[in-house]
C-alpha positions in Angstrom: -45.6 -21.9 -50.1 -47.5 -20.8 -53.2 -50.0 -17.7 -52.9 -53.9 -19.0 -53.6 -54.2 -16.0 -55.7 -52.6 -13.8 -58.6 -51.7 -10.3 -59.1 -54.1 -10.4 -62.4 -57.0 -11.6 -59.7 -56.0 -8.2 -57.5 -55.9 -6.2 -60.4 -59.7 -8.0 -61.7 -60.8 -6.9 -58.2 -59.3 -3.1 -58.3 -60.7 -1.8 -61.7 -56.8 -1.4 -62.3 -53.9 -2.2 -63.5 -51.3 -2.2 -61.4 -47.5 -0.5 -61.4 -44.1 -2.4 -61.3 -43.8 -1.3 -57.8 -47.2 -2.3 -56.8 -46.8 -5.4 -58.7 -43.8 -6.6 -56.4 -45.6 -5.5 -53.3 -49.1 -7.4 -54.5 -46.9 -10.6 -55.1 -45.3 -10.4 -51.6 -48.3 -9.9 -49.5 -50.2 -12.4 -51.6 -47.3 -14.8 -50.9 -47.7 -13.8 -46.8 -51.4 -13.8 -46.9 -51.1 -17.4 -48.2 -49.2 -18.2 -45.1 -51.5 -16.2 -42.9 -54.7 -18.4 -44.1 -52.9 -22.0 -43.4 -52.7 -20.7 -39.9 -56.5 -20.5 -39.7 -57.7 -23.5 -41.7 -55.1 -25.2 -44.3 -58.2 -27.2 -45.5 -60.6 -24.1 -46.6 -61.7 -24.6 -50.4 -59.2 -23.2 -53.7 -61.8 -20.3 -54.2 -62.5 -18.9 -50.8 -58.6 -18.9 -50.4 -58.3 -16.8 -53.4 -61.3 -14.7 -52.4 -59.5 -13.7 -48.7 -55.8 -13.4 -50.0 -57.3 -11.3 -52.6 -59.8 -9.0 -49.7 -56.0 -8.9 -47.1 -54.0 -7.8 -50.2 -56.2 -4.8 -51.3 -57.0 -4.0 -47.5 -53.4 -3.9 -47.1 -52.4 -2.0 -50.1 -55.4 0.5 -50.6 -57.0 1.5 -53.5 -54.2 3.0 -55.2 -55.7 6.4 -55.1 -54.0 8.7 -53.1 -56.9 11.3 -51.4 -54.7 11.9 -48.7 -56.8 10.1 -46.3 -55.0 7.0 -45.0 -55.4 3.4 -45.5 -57.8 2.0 -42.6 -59.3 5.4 -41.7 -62.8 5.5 -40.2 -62.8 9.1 -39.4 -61.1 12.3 -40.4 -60.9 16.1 -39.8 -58.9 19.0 -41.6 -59.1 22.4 -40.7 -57.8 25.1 -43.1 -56.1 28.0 -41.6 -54.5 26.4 -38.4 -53.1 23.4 -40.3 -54.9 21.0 -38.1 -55.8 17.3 -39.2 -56.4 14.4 -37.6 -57.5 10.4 -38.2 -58.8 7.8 -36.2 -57.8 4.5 -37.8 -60.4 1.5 -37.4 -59.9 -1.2 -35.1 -59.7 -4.1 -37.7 -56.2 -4.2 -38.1 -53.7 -1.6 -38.8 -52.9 0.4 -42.3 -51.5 -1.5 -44.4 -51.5 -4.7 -42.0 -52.5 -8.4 -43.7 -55.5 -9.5 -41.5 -58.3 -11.6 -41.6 -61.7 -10.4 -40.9 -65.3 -12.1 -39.5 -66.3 -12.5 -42.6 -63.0 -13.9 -44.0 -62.8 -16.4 -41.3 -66.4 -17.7 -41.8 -65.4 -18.4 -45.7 -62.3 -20.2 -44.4 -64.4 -22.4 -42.3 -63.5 -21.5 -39.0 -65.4 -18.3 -37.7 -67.9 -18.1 -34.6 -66.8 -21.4 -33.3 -67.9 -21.2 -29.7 -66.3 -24.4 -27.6 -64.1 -25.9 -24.8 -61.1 -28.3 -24.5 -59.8 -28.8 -21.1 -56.0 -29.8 -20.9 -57.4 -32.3 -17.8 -60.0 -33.9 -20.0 -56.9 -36.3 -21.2 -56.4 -37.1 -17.7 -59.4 -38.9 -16.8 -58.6 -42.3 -16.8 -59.9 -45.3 -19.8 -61.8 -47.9 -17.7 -60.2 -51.3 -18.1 -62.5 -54.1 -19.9 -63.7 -57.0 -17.4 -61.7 -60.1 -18.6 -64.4 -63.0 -18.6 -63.4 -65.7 -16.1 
């Protein structure tokens, strides 16, 4: 399975260039992420699969900055003397997971579907023609 994206198209999107380390990693996830979008709609078009394996991969690895909060966090607290801190991580996934969002499944084609299929429907029996005497 080839990735729908490069590491040059992660680093375009960061501002950045990336390490050796980070390099490897970027590959990797790309390569998974690639996987992870078949699963949702192997038909989606070239450019919005390069546009979500890009958004999972930098989700996943962060911004490269290290500000000691943690990749995913929504909300943080530090305290000073007690040595307190604490960090509530956001329901979308978890730090450094690959996921797709809403909006990433809407660009794949297959987001806010709202339907049925019963197993049963297949059950109901085909009416048989007339045969003209």
């Amino acid at each position: 399975m080839a990735a729908y994206a490069t590491v040059k198209d992660v680093e375009d999107r960061l501002l950045r260039t990336l390490s050796s380390d980070e390099e490897a990693l970027c590959g990797t996830l790309l390569d998974d992420a690639a996987v992870i979008i078949d699963t949702y709609n192997v038909n989606a078009t070239a450019d919005a699969k390069k546009i979500v394996s890009c958004r999972m991969v930098i989700r996943a690895m962060g911004d490269g900055e290290d500000k000691g909060i943690p990749v995913g966090a929504t909300q943080g607290s530090q305290s000073a003397l007690s040595y307190s801190q604490s960090w509530t991580i956001g329901s979308g996934g978890a730090a450094g997971e690959l996921f797709i969002g809403k909006l990433e499944r809407k660009l794949l084609g297959c987001g806010d579907h709202i339907g049925s299929y019963s197993p049963t429907q297949e059950l109901v029996p085909t009416p048989i023609p007339e045969v003209p005497a």
